[in-house]
C-alpha positions in Angstrom: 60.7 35.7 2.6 57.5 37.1 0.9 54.0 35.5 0.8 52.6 35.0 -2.2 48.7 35.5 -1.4 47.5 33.1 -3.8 49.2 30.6 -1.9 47.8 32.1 1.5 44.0 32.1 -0.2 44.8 28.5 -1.0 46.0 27.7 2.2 42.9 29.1 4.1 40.7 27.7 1.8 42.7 24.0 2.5 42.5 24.6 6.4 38.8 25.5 6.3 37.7 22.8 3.9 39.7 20.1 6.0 38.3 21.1 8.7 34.5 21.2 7.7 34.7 17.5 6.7 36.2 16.6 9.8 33.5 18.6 11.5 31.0 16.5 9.5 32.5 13.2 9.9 32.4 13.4 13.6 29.2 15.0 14.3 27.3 11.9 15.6 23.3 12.1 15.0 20.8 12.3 17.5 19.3 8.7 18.5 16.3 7.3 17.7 13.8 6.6 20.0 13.1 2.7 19.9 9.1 3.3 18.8 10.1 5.5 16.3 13.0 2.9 14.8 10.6 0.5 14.8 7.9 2.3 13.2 10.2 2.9 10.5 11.9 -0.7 10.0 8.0 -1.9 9.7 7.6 -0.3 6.7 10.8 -1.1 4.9 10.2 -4.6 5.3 7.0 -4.3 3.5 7.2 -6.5 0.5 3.9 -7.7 -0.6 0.8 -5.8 -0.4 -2.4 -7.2 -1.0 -5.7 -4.9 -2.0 -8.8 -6.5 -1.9 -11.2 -5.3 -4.7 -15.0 -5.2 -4.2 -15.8 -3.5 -7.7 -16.5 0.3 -6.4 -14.9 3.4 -7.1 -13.4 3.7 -4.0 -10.7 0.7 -5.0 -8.6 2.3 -7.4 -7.8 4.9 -4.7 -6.8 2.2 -2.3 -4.5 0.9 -5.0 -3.0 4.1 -5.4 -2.3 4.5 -1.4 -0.7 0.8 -1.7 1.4 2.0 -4.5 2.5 5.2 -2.8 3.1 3.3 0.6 5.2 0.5 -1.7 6.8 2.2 -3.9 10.1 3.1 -1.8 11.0 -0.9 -1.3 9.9 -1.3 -4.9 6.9 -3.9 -2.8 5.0 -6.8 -5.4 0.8 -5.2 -5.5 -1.6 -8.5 -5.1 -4.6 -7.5 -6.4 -7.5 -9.6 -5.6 -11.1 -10.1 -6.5 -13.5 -12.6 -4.9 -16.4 -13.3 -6.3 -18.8 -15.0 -3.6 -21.4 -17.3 -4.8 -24.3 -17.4 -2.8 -25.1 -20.9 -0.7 -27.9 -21.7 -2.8 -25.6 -22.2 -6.7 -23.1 -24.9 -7.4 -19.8 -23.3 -6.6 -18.7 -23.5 -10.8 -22.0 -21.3 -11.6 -21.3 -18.7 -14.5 -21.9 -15.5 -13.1 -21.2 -12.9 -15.9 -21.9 -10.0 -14.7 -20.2 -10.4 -11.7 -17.1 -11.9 -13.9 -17.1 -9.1 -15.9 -17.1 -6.7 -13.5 -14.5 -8.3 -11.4 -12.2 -8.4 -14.9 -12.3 -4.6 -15.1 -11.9 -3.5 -12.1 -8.9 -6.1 -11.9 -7.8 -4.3 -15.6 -8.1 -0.7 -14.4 -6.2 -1.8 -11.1 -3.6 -3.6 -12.9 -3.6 -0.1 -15.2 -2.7 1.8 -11.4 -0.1 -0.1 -10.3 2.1 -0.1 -14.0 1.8 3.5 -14.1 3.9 3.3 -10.4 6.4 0.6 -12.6 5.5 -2.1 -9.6 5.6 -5.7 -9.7 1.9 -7.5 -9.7 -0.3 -10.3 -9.4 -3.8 -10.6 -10.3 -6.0 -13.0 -8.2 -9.9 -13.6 -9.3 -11.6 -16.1 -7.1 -15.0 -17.4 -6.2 -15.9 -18.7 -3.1 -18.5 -19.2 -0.5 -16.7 -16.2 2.0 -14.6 -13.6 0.0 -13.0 -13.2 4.2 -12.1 -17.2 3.9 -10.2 -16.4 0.5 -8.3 -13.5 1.1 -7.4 -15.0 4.5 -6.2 -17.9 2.6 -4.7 -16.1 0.0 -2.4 -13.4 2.7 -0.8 -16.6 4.3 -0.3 -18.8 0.9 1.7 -15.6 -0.4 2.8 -14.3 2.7 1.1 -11.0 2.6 2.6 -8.1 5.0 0.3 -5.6 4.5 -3.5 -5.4 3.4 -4.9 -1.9 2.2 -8.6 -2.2 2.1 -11.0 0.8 0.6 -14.1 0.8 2.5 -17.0 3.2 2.7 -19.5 2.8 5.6 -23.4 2.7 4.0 -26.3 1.7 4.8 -28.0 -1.3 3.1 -26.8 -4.8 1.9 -23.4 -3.2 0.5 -22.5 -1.5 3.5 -23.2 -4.7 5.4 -21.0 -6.3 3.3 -18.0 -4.3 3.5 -18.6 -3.6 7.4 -18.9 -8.0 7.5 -15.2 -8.2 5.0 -13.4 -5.0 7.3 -14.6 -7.3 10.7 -13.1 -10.0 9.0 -9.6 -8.9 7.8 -8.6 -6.4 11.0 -9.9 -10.0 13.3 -7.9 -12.7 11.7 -5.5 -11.4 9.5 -1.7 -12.3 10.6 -0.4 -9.3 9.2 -1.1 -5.1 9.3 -4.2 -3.4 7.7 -4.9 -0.2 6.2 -8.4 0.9 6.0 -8.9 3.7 3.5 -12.5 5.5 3.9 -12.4 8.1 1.9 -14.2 11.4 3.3 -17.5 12.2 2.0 -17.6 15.2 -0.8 -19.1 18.2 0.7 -20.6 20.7 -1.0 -17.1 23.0 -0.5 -14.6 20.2 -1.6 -14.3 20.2 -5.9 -15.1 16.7 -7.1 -12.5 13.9 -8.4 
């Protein structure tokens, strides 16, 4: 009886290919440690993500971070804007330049998050404590993440943000990101 080898090429081919999948099938992976499974199941349950918006520059690049970070689950962006009115005004006082500047920064955010083709929400609010409302607002729509843009200055705006940052990281019920960008040196190209 002769061997065609074809047939034998075909037949080697046959063995080794069967018995690469069976090799794969049965290779078992290496375990995860429990910290790292966890760290990992935390951020695929990540469904809303809320970003605060204080009218700086600094914002839109925390809208992109909670875009990248929810983009995998396909996560709902809450964008929010308080507006606090000072103590000494009626709670309905017009104040247009701060409505107008919440509007656009709530447009060019909105603009962020429909380039990553995710679900959002717009919030624009006024209140006495822009911490009270945003506190208010994570539980009302069940928030599981906050990504918050700060950037430590001096003066009345950097007492602000320090004041909203205290807030959030004290009494929020769920995870927050802070996002400081790092200051531009004189090396680094500008944005």
């Amino acid at each position: 009886m002769e061997m065609n080898p074809v047939g034998v090429i075909i037949s080697i081919l046959f063995v080794v290919s069967m018995a690469s999948i069976l090799l794969w099938m049965l290779r078992v992976p290496r375990p995860l440690i429990r910290e790292v499974a966890y760290a990992r199941h935390a951020l695929d349950v990540v469904r809303k993500v809320l970003v605060p918006l204080q009218g700086e520059q600094y914002d839109y690049r925390s809208v992109e971070l909670a875009c990248r970070l929810a983009e995998e689950q396909k996560s709902e962006i809450l964008l929010a804007y308080v507006i606090e009115v000072p103590l000494i005004l009626p709670l309905g006082t017009p104040l247009k330049e701060d409505e107008e500047r919440a509007r656009e920064t709530l447009s060019r955010a909105r603009d962020i998050v429909m380039m990553h083709n995710l679900p959002v929400k717009e919030y624009l609010e006024r209140d006495r404590n822009a911490v009270h409302s945003l506190l208010r607002l994570i539980r009302q729509e069940e928030v599981d993440l906050v990504v918050l843009g700060i950037k430590t200055s001096r003066g009345i705006r950097g007492e602000v943000v320090e004041r909203f940052a205290s807030g959030l990281i004290q009494h929020a019920p769920c995870e927050v990101i802070f996002d400081r960008p790092a200051p531009l040196s004189s090396s680094s190209p500008a944005p």
